[in-house]
VOSE-914096 format. One record per residue (C-alpha): residue number from 0; residue in three letters; x, y negated, z negated. Coordinates in Angstrom, 2 decimals. Layout:
(NUM ALA (X Y Z));
...
END
This chain:
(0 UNK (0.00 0.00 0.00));
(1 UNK (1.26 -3.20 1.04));
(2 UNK (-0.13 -7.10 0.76));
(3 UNK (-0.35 -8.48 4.28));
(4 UNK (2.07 -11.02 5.83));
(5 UNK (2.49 -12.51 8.78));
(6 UNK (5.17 -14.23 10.29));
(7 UNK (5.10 -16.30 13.36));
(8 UNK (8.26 -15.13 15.31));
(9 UNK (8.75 -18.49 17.71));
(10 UNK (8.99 -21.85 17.30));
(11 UNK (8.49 -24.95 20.00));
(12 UNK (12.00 -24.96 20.21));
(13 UNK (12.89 -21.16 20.65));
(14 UNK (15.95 -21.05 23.49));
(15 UNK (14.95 -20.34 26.80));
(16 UNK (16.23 -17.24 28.69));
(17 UNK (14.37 -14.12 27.80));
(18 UNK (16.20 -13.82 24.62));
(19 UNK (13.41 -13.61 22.14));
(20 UNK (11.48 -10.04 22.95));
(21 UNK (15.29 -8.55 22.64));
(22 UNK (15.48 -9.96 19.44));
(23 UNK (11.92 -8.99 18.18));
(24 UNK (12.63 -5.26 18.97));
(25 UNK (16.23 -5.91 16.98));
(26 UNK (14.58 -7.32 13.91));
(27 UNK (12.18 -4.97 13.89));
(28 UNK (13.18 -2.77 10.85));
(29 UNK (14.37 -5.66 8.97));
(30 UNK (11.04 -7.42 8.99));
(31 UNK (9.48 -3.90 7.46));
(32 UNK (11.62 -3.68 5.08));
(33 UNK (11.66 -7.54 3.85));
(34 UNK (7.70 -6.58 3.76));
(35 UNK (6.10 -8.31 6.76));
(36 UNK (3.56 -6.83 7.72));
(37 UNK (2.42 -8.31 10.86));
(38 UNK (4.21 -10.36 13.17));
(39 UNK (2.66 -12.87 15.62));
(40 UNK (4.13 -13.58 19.14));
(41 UNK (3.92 -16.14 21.55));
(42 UNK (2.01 -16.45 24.59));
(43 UNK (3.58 -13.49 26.40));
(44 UNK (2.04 -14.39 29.99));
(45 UNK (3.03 -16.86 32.48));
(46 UNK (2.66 -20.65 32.48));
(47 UNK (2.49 -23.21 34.60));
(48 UNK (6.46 -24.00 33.86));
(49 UNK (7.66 -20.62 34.05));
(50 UNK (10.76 -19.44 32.66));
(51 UNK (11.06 -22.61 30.82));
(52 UNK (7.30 -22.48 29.44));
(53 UNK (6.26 -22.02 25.41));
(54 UNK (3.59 -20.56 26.78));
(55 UNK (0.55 -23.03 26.30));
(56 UNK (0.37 -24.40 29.72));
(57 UNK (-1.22 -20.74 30.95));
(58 UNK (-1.44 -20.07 34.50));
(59 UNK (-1.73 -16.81 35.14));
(60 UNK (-2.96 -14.42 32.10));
(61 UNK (-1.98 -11.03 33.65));
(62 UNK (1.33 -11.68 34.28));
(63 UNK (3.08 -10.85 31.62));
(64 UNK (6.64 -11.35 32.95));
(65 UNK (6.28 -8.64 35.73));
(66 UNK (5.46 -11.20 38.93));
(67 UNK (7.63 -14.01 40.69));
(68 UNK (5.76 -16.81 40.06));
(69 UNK (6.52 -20.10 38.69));
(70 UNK (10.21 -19.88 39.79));
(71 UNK (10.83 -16.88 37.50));
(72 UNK (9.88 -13.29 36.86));
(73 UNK (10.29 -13.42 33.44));
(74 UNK (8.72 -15.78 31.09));
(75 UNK (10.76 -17.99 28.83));
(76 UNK (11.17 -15.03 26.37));
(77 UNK (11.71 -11.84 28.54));
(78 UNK (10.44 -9.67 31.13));
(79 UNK (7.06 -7.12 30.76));
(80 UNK (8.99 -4.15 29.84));
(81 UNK (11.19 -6.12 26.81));
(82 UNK (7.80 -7.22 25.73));
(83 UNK (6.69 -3.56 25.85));
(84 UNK (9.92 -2.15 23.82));
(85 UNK (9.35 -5.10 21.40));
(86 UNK (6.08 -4.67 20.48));
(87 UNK (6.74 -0.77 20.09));
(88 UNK (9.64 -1.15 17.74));
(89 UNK (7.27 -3.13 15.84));
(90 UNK (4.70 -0.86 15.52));
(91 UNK (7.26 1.77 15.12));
(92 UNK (8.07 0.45 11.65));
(93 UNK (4.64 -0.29 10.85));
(94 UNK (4.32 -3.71 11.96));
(95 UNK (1.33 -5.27 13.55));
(96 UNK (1.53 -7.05 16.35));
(97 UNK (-0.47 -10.35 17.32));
(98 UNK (-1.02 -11.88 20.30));
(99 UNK (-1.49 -15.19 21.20));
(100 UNK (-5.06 -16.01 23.48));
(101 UNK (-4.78 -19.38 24.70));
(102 UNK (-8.43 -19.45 26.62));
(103 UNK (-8.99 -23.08 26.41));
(104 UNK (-7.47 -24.44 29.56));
(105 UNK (-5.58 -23.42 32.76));
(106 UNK (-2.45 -25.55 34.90));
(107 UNK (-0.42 -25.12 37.72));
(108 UNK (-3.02 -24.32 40.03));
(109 UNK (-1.92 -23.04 43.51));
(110 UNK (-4.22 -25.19 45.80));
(111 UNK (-6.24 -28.39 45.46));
(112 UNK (-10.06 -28.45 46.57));
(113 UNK (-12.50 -31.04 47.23));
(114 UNK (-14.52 -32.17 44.55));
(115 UNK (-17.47 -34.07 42.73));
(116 UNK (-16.48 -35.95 39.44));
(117 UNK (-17.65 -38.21 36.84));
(118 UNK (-14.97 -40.89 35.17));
(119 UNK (-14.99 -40.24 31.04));
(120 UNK (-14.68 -42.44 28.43));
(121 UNK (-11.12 -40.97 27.25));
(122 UNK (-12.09 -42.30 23.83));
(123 UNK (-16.11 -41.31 23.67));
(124 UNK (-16.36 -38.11 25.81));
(125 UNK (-19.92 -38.75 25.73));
(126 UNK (-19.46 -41.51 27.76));
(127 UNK (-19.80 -40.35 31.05));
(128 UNK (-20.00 -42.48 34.20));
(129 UNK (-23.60 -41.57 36.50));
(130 UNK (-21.63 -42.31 39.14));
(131 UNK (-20.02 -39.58 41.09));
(132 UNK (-16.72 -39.88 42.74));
(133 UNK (-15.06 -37.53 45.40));
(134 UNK (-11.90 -36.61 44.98));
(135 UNK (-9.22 -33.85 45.53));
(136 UNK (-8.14 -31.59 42.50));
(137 UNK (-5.79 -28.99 41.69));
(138 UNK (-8.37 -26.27 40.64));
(139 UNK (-7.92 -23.17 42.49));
(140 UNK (-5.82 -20.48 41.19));
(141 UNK (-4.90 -17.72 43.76));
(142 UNK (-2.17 -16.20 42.34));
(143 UNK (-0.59 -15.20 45.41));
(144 UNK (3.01 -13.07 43.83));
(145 UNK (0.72 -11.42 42.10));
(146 UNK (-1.61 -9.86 45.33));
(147 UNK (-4.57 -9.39 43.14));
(148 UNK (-3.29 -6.62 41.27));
(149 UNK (-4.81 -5.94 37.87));
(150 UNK (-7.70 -8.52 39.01));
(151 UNK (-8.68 -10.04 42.26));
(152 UNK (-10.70 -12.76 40.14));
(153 UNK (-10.02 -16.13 41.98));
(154 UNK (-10.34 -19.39 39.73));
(155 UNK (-11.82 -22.31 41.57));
(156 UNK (-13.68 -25.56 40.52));
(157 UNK (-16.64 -24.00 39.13));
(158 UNK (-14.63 -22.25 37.12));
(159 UNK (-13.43 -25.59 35.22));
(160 UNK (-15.46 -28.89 33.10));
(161 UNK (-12.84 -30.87 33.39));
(162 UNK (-9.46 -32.39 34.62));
(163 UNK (-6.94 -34.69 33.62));
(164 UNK (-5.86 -35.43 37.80));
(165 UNK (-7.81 -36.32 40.48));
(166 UNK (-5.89 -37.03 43.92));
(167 UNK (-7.65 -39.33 46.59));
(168 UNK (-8.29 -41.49 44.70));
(169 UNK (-5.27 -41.03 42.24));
(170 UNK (-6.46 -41.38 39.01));
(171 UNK (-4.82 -40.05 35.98));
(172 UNK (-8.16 -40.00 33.02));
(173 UNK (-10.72 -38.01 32.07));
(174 UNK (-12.97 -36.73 34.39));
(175 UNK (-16.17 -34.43 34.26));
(176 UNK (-16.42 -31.73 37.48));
(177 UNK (-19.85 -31.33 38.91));
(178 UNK (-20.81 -28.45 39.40));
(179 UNK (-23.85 -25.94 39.06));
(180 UNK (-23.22 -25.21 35.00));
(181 UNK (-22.13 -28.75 34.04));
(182 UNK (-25.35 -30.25 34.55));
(183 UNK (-25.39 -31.20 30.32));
(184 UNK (-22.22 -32.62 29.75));
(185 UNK (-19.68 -31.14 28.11));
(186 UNK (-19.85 -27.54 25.86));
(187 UNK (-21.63 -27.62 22.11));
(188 UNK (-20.32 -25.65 19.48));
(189 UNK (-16.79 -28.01 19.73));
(190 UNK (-15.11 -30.26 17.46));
(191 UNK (-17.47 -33.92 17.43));
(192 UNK (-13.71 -35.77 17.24));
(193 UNK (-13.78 -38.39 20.66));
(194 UNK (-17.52 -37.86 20.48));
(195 UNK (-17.16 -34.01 21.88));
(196 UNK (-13.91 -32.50 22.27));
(197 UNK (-14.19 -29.54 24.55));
(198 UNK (-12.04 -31.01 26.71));
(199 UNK (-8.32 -31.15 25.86));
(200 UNK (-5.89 -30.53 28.81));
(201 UNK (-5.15 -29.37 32.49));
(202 UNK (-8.46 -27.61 33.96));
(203 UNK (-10.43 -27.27 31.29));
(204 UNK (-12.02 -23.81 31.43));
(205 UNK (-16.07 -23.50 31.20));
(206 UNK (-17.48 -20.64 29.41));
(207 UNK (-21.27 -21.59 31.13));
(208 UNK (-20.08 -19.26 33.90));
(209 UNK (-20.83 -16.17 33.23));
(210 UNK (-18.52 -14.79 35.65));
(211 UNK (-15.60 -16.75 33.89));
(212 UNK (-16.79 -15.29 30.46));
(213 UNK (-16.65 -11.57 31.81));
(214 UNK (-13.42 -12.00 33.12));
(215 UNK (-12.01 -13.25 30.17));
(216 UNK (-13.24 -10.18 28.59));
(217 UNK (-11.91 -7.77 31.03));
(218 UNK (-8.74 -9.56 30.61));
(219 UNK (-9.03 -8.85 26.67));
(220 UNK (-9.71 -5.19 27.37));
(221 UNK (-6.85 -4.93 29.71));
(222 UNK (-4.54 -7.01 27.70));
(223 UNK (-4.95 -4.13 24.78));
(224 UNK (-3.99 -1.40 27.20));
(225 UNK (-1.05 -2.56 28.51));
(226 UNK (0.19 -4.27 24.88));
(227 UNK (-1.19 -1.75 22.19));
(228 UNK (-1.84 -5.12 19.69));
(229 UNK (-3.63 -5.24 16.32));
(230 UNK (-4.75 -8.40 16.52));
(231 UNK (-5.32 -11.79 18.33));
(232 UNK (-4.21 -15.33 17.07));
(233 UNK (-6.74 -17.79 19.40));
(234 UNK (-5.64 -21.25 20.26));
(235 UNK (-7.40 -24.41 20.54));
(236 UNK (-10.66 -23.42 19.01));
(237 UNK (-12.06 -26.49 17.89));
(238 UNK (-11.91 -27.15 22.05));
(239 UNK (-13.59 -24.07 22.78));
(240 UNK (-17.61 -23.32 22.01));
(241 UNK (-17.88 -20.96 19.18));
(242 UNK (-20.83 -19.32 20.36));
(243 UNK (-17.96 -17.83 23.37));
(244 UNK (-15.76 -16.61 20.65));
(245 UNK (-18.36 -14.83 18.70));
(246 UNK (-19.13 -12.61 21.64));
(247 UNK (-15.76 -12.75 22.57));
(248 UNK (-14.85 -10.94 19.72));
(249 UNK (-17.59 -9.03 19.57));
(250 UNK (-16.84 -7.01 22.70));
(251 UNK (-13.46 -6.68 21.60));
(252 UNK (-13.58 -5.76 18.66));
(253 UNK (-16.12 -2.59 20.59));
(254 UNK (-13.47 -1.79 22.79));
(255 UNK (-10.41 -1.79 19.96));
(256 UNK (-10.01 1.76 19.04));
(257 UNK (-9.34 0.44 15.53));
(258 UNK (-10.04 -3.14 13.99));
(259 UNK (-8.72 -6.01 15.43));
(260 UNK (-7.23 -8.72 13.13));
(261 UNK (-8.43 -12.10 14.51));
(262 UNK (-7.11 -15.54 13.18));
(263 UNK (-7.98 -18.65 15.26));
(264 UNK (-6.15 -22.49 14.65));
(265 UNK (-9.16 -24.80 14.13));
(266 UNK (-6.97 -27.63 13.59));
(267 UNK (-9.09 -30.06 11.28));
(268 UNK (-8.52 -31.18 7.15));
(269 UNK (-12.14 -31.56 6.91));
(270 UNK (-13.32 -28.94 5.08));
(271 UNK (-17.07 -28.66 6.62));
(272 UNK (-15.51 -27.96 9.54));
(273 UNK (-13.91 -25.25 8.96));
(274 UNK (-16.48 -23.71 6.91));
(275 UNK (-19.11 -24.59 9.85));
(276 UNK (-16.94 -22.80 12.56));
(277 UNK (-16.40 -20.05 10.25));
(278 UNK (-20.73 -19.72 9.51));
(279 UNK (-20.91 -20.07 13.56));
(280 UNK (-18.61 -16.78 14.67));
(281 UNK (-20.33 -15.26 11.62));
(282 UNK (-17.19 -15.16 10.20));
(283 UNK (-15.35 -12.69 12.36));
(284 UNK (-12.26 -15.05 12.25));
(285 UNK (-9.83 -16.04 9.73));
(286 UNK (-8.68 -19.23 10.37));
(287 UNK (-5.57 -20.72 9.63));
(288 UNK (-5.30 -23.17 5.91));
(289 UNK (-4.71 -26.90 7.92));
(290 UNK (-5.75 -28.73 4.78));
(291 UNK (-3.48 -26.46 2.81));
(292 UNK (-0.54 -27.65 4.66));
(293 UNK (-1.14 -31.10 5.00));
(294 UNK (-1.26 -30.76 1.15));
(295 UNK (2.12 -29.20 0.93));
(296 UNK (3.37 -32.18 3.30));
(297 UNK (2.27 -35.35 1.29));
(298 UNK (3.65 -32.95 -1.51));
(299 UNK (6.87 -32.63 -0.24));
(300 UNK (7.29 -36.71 0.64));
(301 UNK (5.80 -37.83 -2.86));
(302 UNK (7.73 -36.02 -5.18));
(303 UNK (7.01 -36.05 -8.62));
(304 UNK (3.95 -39.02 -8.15));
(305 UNK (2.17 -36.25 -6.25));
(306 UNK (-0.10 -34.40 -8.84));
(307 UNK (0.43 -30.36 -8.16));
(308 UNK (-2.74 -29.45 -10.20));
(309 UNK (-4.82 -31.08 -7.29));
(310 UNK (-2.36 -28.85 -4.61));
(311 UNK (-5.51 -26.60 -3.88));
(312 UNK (-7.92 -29.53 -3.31));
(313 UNK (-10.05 -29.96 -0.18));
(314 UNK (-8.14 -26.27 1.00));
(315 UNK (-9.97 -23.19 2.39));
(316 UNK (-7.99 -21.01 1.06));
(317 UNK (-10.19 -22.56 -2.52));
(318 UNK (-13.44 -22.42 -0.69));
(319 UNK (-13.57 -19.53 1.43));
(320 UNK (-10.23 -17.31 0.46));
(321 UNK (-11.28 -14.77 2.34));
(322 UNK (-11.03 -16.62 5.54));
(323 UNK (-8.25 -18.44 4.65));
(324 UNK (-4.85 -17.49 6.06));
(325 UNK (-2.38 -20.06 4.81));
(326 UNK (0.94 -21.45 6.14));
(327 UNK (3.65 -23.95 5.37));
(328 UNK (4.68 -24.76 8.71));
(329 UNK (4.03 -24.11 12.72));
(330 UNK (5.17 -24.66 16.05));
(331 UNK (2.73 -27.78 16.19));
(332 UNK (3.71 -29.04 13.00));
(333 UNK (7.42 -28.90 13.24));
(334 UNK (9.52 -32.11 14.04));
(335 UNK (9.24 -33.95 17.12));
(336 UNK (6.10 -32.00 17.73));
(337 UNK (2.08 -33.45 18.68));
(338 UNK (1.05 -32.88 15.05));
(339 UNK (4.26 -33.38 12.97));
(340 UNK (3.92 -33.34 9.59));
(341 UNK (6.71 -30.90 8.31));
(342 UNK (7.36 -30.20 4.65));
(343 UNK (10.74 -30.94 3.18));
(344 UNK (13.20 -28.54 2.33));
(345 UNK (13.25 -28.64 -1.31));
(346 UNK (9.21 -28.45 -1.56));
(347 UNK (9.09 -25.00 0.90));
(348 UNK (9.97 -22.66 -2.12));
(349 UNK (7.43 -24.08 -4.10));
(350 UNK (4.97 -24.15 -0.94));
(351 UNK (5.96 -20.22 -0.02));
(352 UNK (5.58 -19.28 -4.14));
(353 UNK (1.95 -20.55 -3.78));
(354 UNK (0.90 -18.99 -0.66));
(355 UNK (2.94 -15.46 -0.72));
(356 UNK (2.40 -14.55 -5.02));
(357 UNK (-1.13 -15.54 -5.53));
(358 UNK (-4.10 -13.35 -5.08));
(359 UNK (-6.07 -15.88 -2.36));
(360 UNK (-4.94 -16.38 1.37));
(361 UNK (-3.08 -14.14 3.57));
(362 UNK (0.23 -15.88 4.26));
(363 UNK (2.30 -16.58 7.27));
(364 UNK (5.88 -17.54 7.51));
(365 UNK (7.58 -19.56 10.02));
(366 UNK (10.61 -18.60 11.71));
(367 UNK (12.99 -21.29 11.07));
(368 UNK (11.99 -21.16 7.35));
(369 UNK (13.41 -17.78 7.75));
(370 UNK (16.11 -17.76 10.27));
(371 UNK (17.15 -21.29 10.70));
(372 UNK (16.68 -23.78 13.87));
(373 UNK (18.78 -26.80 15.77));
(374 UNK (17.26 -28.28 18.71));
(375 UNK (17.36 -32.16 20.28));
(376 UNK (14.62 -33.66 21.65));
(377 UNK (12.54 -37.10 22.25));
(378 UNK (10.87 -38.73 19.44));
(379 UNK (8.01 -40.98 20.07));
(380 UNK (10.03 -44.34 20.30));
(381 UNK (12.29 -42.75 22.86));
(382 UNK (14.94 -42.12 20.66));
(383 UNK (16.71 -38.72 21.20));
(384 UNK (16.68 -36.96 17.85));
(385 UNK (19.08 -33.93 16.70));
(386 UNK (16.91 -31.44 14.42));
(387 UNK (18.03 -29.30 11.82));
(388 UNK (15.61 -27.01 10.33));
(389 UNK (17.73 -24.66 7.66));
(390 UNK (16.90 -21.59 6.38));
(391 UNK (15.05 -21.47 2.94));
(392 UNK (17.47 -19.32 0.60));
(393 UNK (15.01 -18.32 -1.84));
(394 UNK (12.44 -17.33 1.10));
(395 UNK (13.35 -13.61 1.49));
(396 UNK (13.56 -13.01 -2.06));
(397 UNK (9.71 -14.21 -2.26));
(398 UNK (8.75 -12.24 0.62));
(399 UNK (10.05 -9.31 -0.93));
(400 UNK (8.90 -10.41 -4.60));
(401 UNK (4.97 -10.60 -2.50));
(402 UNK (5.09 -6.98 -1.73));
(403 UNK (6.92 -6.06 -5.51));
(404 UNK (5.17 -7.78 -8.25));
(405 UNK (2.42 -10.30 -6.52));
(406 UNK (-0.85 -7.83 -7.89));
(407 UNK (-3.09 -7.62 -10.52));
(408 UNK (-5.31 -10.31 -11.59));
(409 UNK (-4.38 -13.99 -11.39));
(410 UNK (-4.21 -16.56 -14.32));
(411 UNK (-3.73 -20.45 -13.50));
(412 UNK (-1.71 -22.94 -15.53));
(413 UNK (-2.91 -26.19 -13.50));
(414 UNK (-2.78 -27.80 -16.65));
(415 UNK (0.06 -30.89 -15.66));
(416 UNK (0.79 -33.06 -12.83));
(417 UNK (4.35 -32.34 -12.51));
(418 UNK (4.23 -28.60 -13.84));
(419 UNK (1.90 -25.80 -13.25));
(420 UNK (2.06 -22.19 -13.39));
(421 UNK (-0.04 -18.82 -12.91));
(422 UNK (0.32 -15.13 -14.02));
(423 UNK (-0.35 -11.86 -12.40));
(424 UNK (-1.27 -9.47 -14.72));
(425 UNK (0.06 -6.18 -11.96));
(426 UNK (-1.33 -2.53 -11.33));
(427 UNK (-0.82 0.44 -13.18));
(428 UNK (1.86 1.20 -9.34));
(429 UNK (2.95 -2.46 -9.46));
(430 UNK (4.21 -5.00 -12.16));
(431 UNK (3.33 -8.43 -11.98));
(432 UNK (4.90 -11.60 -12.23));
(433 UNK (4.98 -15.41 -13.77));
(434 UNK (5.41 -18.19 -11.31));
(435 UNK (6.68 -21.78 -12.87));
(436 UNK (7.33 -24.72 -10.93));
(437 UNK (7.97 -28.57 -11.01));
(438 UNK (7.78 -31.22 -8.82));
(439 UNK (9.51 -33.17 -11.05));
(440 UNK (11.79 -32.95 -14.60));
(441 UNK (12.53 -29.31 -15.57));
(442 UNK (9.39 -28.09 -17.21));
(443 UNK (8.34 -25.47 -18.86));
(444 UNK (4.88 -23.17 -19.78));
(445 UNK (3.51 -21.33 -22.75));
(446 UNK (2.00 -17.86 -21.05));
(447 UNK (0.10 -15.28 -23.14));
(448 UNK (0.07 -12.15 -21.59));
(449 UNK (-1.15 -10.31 -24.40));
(450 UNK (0.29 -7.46 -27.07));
(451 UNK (1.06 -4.95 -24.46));
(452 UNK (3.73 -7.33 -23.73));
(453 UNK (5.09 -7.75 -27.18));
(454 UNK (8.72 -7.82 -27.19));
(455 UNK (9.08 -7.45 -23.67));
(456 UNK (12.24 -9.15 -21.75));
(457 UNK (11.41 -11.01 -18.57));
(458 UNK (13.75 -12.75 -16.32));
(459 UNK (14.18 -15.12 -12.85));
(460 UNK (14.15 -13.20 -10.13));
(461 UNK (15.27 -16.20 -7.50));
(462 UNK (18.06 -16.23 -10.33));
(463 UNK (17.58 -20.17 -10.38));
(464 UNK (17.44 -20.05 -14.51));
(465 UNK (19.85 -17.20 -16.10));
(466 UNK (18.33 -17.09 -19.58));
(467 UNK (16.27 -13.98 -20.46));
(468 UNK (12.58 -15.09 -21.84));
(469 UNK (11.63 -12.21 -24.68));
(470 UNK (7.68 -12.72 -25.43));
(471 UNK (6.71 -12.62 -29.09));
(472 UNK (4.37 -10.03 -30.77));
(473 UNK (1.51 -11.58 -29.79));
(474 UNK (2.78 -11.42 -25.92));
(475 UNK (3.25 -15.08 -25.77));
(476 UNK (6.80 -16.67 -24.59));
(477 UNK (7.60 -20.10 -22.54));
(478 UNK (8.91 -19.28 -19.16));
(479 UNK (11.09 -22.39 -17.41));
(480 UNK (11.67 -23.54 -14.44));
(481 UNK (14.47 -26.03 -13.24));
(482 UNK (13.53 -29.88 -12.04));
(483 UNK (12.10 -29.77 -8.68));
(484 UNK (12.01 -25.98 -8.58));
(485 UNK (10.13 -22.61 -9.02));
(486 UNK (11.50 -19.69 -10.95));
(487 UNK (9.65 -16.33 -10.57));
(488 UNK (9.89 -14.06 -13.87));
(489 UNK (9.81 -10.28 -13.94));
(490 UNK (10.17 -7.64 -16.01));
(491 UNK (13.63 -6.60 -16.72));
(492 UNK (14.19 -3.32 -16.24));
END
């Protein structure tokens, strides 16, 4: 028996070159035994910039680095068959294996066509001109390396809501297609942000046509034949109407020969939202904890003025835990990146210590957290900035610690602004642990863990304090933890 964890193995930054499915099946037995239990891939298909894509520009969803197209055969992380020998050394040690569904949106199209638009408010999508422009846009999708094998589905205009790029006129905007399932505007069942914000980027795929929605689940069925997966991160959600994604899931979760884990990034810190998406698939997602880590964020940049008691606040991991899967960082999040907000250094033990040893939330780590990442690139102002993202020492030691001594029932010490702590009282196959941490001064909490502790020795397991803590006969002791720190106590044997 083992507590689930997931790690996202990419970042934005991730070298090109096809080196990353190599070094998935390499890490393979190391992940096991470090006790991640899942790990969640990139896009593994090709995109509109090829070798050199991350993967969220999608053009083509069944090539999976097997076709010439886009200048390369390969994606930006390795051919078809390394993606093949990655994912089975994965599951080979036990390892689950997401991948990532980015449905929302489609570039690189191979020919333009003629077509009918509306002009869009880029600021109120609701806003949409009556008056209907002709125009030329890239919207059909041929595929022609590929020679319609695996699918001879051919993406044109009808296919799509929405552009970004019309040519004759040459307009870059936001523009509504015409066509015969766009009649009411955009989708319902999005994100209200802009007014309605279905559309997002490149040719914005429209799940009114049926024949679009079937293909996108024969796609899903196929995807799982050629990639045995357990499990599906989808992208862009909040763009995307949920009522698709409930019978999305749905039919694959029929076809799946065993579960499918499903998490999907709605990315919103409003609460409601969350919870609303969540009541609309009938909760057969997860989704992933956004107010969680802005939390950690404005943690990590106020220090000791920010009050850790209220680190749970406005989360879903507090309202709906069940849903919740948590993180500290992601590819979106990290520096230089459309939704930066990264969490400093010293704050990521503290941030890992709260998602990977307590009872709610399944939690994900990020790659450079674990193996380190330099990159350069443009800031907003222009500015070309050099990154350094370092490994977290104490980060394998609580990954390991999750799957040792994070079970048993949960106790919380939110009792101080700058200081807070919670038990886990373990199994009768696992011992549990006491987790202190400050934002601040060193600090310090009283625990009772009751008789059946009397006289017991405990000590740090991140070895950050070196003092033994022996509880009293009552099974009460004060555990420590150094200033702007966490300390994890167990049992010493």
């Amino acid at each position: 028996m083992s507590n689930p964890t997931l790690l996202q193995f990419f970042h934005w930054y991730y070298p090109d070159g096809g080196k990353l499915w190599p070094e998935v099946a390499e890490k393979a037995a190391w992940l096991s035994e470090v006790g991640i239990t899942m790990v969640w891939l990139p896009p593994a298909y090709k995109g509109e910039s090829g070798g050199f894509s991350v993967g969220y520009d999608t053009y083509d969803l069944f090539d999976l680095g097997e076709f010439d197209q886009k200048g390369s055969v390969a994606t930006k992380y390795g051919d078809k068959a390394q993606l093949l020998a990655a994912v089975d050394s994965l599951r080979s040690h036990n390892v689950g294996v997401l991948m990532d569904v980015v449905l929302n949106h489609k570039m690189g199209a191979d020919e333009k066509e003629r077509v009918q638009i509306n002009r869009v408010n880029p600021d109120n999508r609701e806003e949409i001109s009556e008056e209907v422009i002709e125009a030329e846009a890239w919207t059909r999708f041929t595929f022609p390396a590929r020679g319609g094998q695996y699918s001879q589905f051919i993406w044109d205009y009808k296919c799509f809501s929405g552009v970004d790029h019309i040519e004759n006129p040459d307009e870059n905007g936001v523009f509504k297609i015409v066509n015969d399932y766009t009649a009411e505007g955009w989708n319902d069942q999005v994100d209200d942000e802009l007014g309605n914000f279905d559309y997002l980027m490149g040719a914005n795929i429209d799940f009114r046509n049926n024949a679009v929605s079937e293909e996108l689940k024969y796609w899903a069925r196929w995807v799982m034949q050629q990639v045995p997966c357990t499990g599906f991160r989808l992208d862009a959600v909040k763009h995307i109407p949920a009522w698709f994604y409930k019978t999305w899931i749905d039919h694959i979760q029929e076809a799946a020969e065993q579960p499918m884990f499903i998490v999907a990034e709605y990315w919103s810190f409003e609460i409601d939202k969350l919870q609303e998406y969540i009541h609309q698939v009938e909760g057969k997602t997860m989704l992933f904890d956004a107010p969680l880590h802005m939390n950690f964020h404005h943690a990590s940049t106020a220090g000791s003025d920010f009050d850790l008691s209220t680190i749970f606040d406005g989360t879903l991991v507090q309202a709906d835990p069940w849903h919740a899967v948590t993180i500290v960082a992601n590819h979106d999040t990290q520096p230089l990146q459309s939704l930066e907000a990264p969490v400093e250094p010293w704050f990521k033990p503290l941030a890992y210590a709260l998602i990977l040893l307590r009872e709610q939330g399944l939690p994900t780590v990020f790659y450079p957290d674990l193996f380190g990442a330099h990159y350069e690139d443009e800031g907003g102002d222009g500015e070309i900035y050099a990154i350094d993202m370092p490994v977290i020492p104490e980060l394998q030691a609580l990954m390991q610690a999750r799957q040792q001594f994070a079970w048993g029932a949960q106790t919380d010490y939110f009792d101080h602004p700058n200081c807070v702590a919670f038990s886990r009282s373990g199994t009768e196959e696992h011992p549990g642990c006491v987790v202190v941490m400050s934002n601040g001064e060193a600090g310090e909490k009283t625990i009772t863990l009751g008789e059946g502790f009397a006289g017991k020795q405990w000590r740090d397991y991140l070895g950050h304090r070196e003092e033994t803590v022996t509880l009293d006969e009552a099974g009460v002791a004060a555990f420590y933890c150094n200033a702007g720190s966490v300390s994890v106590w167990v049992l010493s044997e």
